[in-house]
C-alpha positions in Angstrom: 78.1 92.1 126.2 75.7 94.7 124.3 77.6 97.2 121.7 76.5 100.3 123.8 77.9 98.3 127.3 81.4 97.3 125.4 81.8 101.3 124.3 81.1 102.5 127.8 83.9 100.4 128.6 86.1 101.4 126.1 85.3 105.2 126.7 86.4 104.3 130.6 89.5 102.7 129.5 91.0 105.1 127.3 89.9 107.8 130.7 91.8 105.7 132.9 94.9 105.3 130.8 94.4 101.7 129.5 94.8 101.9 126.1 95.7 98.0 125.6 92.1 96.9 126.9 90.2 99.8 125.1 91.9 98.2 122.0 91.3 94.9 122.6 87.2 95.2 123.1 87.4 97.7 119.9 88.8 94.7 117.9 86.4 92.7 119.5 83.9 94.6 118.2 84.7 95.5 114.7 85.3 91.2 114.5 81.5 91.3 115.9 80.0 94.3 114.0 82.6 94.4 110.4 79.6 96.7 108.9 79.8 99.0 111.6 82.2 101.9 109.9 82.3 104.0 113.5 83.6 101.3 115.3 86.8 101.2 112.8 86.8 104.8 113.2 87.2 104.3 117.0 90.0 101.6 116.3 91.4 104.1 114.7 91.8 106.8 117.3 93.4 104.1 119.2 95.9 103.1 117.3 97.1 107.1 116.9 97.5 106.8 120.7 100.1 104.5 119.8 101.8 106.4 116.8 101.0 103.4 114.5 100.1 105.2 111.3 99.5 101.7 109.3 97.2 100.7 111.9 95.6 103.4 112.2 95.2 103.4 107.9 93.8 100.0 108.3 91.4 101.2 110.3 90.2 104.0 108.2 90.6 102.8 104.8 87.3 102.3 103.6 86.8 106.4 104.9 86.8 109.1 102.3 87.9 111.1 105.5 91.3 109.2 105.7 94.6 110.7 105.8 96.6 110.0 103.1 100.0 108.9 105.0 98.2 106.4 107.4 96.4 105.0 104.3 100.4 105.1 102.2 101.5 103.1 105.5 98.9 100.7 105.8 99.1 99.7 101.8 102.8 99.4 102.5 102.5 97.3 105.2 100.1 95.3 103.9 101.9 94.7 100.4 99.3 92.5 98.5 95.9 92.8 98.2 95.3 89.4 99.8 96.6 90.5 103.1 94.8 93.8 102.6 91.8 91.5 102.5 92.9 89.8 105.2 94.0 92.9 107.2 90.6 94.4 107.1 88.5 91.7 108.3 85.7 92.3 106.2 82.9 89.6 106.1 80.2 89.3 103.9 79.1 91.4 100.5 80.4 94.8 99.5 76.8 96.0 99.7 76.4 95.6 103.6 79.2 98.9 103.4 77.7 102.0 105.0 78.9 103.7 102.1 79.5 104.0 98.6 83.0 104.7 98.9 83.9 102.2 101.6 81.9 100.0 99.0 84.1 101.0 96.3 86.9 100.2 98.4 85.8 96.8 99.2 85.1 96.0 95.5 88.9 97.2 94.5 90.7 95.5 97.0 89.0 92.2 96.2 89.2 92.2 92.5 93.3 93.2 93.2 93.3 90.4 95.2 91.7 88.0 92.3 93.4 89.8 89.9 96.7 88.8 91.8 96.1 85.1 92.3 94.3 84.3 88.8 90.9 83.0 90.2 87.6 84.5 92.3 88.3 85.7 95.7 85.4 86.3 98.6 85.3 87.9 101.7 83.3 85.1 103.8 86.4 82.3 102.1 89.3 83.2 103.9 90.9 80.0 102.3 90.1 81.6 99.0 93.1 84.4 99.0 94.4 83.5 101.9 96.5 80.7 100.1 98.3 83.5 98.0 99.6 84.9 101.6 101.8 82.2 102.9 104.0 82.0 99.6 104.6 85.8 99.7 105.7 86.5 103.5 105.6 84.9 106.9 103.5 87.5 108.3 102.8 90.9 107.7 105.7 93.3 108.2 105.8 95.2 111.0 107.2 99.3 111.5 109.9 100.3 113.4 109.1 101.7 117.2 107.4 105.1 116.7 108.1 107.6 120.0 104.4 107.5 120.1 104.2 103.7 120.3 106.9 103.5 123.1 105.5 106.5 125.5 102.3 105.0 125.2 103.8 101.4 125.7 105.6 102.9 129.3 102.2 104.8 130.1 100.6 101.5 130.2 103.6 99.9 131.9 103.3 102.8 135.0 99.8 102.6 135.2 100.3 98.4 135.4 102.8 99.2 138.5 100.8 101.7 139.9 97.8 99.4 140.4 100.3 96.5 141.4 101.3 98.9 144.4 98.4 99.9 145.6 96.9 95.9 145.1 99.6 94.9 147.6 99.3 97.9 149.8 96.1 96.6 150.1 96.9 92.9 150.8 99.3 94.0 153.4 96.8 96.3 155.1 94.4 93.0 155.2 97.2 90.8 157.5 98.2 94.0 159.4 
């Protein structure tokens, strides 16, 4: 589906209330379009609907526009600098950033990362500083419930049963 289709989509999701799907085709795109510094942006906005500040920081950290908390949560979260490499999904050189800041970012968090594990890292060799990741956790850590994350977490769950109930009204008004 073409960028400008998939963000119509989203832009109708997050209208009607589902933020799960708008999120999903936003990750879907930054996975497609890493370079693409608006579409992290975007990810980001979604992921405040939810309250999830080191989500949200993941999202914006290669912005000189970041807030500083979300940016404190996401590094906390994401302890090492090989599952900050990992965590921002990044493919490719530094030099295809938009920016010279996001490139800067890009540059620290990968010499960290070889700094860290004593030998080269790169973004396109996962297996390069992804073997660091294993010894050091199971997976990343994970916040506690925010009251953000939760009220969103029952909108989606009323809008779900609202479109269950008016699905069956509908089946029932086929056999009546």
């Amino acid at each position: 589906m073409p960028l400008r289709e998939t963000l119509s989509r989203v832009d109708a999701d997050l209208a009607a209330g589902r933020v799960p799907l708008a999120r999903q085709r936003l990750r879907g795109l930054v996975s497609s379009f890493p370079y693409d510094l608006r579409l992290r942006r975007r990810l980001a906005e979604v992921y405040r609907l939810y309250g999830d500040a080191a989500e949200a920081g993941r999202w914006m950290y290669l912005e000189e526009d970041r807030d500083a908390d979300e940016t404190g949560a996401f590094e906390t979260r994401y302890g090492s600098a090989g599952w900050r490499m990992k965590a921002l999904a990044w493919r490719g050189p530094e030099a295809m950033a938009e920016t010279p800041f996001a490139q800067g970012q890009l540059v620290a968090v990968r010499t960290a990362c070889a700094e860290e594990l004593g030998h080269p890292v790169d973004w396109d060799d996962p297996a390069s500083y992804q073997d660091g990741l294993a010894a050091k956790y199971e997976e990343a850590p994970s916040e506690p419930w925010t009251v953000g994350g939760v009220l969103a977490g029952v909108g989606c769950l009323a809008g779900t049963l609202a479109f269950l109930a008016i699905w069956v009204n509908g089946v029932i008004a086929l056999f009546n």
